[in-house]
C-alpha positions in Angstrom: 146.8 -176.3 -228.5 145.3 -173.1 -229.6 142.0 -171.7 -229.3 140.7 -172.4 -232.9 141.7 -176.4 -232.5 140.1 -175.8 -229.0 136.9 -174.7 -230.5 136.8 -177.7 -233.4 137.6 -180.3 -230.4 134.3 -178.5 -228.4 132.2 -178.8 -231.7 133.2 -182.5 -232.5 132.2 -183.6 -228.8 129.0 -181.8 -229.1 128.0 -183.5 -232.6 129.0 -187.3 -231.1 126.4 -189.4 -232.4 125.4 -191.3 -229.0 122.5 -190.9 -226.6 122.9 -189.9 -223.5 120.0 -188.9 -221.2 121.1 -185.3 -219.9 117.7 -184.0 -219.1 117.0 -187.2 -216.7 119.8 -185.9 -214.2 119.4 -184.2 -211.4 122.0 -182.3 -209.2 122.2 -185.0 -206.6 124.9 -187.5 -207.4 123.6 -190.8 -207.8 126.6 -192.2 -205.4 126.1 -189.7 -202.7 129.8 -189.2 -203.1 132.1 -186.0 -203.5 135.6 -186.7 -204.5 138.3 -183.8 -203.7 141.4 -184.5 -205.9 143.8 -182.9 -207.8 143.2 -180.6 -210.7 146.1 -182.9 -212.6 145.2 -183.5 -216.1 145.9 -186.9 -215.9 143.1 -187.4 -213.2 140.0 -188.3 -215.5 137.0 -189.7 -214.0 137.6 -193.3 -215.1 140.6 -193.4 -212.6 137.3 -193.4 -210.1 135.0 -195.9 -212.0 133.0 -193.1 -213.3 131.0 -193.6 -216.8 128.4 -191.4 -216.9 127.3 -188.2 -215.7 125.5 -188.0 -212.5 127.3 -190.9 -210.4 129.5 -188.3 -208.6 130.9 -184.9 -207.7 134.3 -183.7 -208.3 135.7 -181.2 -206.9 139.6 -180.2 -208.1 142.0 -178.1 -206.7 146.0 -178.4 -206.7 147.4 -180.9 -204.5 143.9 -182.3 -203.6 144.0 -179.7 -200.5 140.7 -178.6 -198.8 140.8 -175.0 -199.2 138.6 -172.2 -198.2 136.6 -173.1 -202.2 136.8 -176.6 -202.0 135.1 -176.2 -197.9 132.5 -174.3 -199.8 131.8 -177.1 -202.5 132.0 -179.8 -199.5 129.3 -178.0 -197.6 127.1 -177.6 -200.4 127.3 -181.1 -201.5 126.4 -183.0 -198.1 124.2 -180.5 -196.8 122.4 -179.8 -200.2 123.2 -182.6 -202.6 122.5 -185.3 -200.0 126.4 -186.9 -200.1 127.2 -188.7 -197.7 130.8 -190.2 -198.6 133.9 -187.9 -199.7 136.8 -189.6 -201.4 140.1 -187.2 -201.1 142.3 -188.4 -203.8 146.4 -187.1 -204.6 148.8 -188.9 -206.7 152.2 -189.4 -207.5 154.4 -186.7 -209.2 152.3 -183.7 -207.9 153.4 -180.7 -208.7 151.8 -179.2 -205.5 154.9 -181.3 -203.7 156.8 -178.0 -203.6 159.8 -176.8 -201.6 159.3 -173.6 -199.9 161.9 -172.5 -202.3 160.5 -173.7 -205.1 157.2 -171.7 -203.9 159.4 -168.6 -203.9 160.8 -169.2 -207.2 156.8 -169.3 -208.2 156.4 -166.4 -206.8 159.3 -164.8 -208.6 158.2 -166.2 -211.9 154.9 -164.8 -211.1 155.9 -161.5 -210.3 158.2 -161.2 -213.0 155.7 -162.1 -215.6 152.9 -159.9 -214.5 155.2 -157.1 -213.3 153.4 -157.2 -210.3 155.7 -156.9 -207.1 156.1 -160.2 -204.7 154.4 -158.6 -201.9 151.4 -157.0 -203.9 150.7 -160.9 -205.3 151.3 -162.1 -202.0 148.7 -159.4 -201.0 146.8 -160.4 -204.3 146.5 -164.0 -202.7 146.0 -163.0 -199.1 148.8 -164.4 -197.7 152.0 -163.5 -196.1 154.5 -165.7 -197.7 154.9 -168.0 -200.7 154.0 -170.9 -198.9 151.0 -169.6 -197.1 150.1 -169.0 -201.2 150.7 -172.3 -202.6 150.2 -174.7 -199.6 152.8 -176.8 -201.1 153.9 -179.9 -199.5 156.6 -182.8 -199.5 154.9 -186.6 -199.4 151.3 -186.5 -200.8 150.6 -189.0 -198.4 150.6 -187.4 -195.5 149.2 -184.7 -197.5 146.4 -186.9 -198.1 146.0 -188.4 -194.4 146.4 -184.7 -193.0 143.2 -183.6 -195.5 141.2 -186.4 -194.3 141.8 -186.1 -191.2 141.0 -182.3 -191.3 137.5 -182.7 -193.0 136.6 -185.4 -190.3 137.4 -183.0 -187.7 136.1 -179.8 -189.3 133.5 -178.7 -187.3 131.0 -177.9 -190.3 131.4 -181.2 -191.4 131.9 -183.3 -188.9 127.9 -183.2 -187.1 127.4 -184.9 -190.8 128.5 -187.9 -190.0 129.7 -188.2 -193.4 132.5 -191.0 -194.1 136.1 -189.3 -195.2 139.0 -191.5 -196.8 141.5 -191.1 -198.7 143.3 -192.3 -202.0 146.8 -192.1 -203.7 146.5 -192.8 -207.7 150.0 -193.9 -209.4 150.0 -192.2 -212.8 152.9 -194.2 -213.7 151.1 -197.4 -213.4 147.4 -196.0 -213.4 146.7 -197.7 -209.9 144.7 -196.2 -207.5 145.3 -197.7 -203.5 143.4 -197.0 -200.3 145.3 -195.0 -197.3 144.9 -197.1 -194.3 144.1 -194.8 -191.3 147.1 -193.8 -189.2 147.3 -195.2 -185.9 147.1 -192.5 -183.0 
C-alpha cells in the first residue's frame, strides 16, 4: 500500500459517520489492565474483547518481550494510570521465534541494506551480538511464561502487587488460551 492510499484510508476513518464519545475518556483504562503483546498485525484488539477506546492499554513490541521501552510503559501505567492487571500475550507463527542464525542473517540483511557495517548496527542497537539485538527465541510459550515470570519478579513491579498472566493467541484458528503457571 502506498502513502497516497494510506492517506485516503486515514481520511475515510476520520469522516465515519458514528459517535463516539472521545472527549469523555480519560488516560486511565477503564479495566485497569495493560496488555504487552506482539506488534503482529494480526493482533487487533478484538482478539482481547476490546470495543471501544478507553477499556485498556496496549503496549506492542516484537515477540511480546518486556524490554527496556515496554518496562517504561509498564511502570507508567500501574504507577500512574492506576492498572492493576497486565495481560502478556504471544501467538503462534512469531516471527520473533528466530534462530540465532536467522538473527545473523537479519543482521546481514540489515547491514547490507543500510551499508552500515555489522558491528556499527550492533553498536547502533547496543548490543554485542545478533541475538543480544533481536532477543529472538524458539517456543513462544516459554517465551511467554519466562516474560511473566520476569515482570512478577521485577523489582519495580513487583511491591505493586499487580496480577501478571499470560496468553498464547492461535492466528490459525483465532483462539486465544490461558498459560497455566508452571510448577516449580
Amino acid at each position: 500500500m502506498d502513502v497516497y492510499k494510506l492517506d485516503e484510508k486515514f481520511r475515510i476513518w476520520q469522516n465515519i459517520k458514528f459517535y463516539f464519545p472521545y472527549s469523555e475518556l480519560t488516560t486511565q483504562p477503564q479495566w485497569r489492565v495493560a496488555i504487552l503483546t506482539c506488534m503482529d498485525c494480526r493482533i487487533i484488539t478484538s482478539v482481547f474483547g476490546i470495543e471501544e477506546p478507553g477499556n485498556a492499554i496496549i503496549i506492542r513490541t516484537a515477540g511480546a518481550l518486556l524490554t527496556f521501552d515496554s518496562l517504561r510503559s509498564l511502570l507508567i501505567a500501574i504507577y500512574e494510570l492506576n492498572v492493576n492487571v497486565i495481560v502478556v500475550v504471544g501467538h503462534t507463527d512469531c516471527g520473533a521465534e528466530m534462530t540465532k542464525e536467522y538473527m545473523t542473517r537479519l543482521l546481514a540483511r540489515i547491514s547490507k541494506k543500510t551499508g552500515i557495517s555489522g558491528e556499527k548496527v550492533l553498536n547502533l542497537l547496543s548490543s554485542s551480538d545478533s541475538a543480544d539485538a533481536f532477543l529472538g527465541f524458539n517456543d513462544v510459550e516459554v517465551q511467554i511464561h519466562q516474560t511473566v515470570k520476569t515482570i512478577q519478579e521485577h523489582p519495580l513491579i513487583s511491591p505493586a502487587e499487580v496480577e501478571v498472566v499470560g496468553y498464547i493467541y492461535d492466528v490459525s484458528k483465532g483462539k486465544l488460551s490461558k498459560i497455566q503457571k508452571k510448577e516449580r
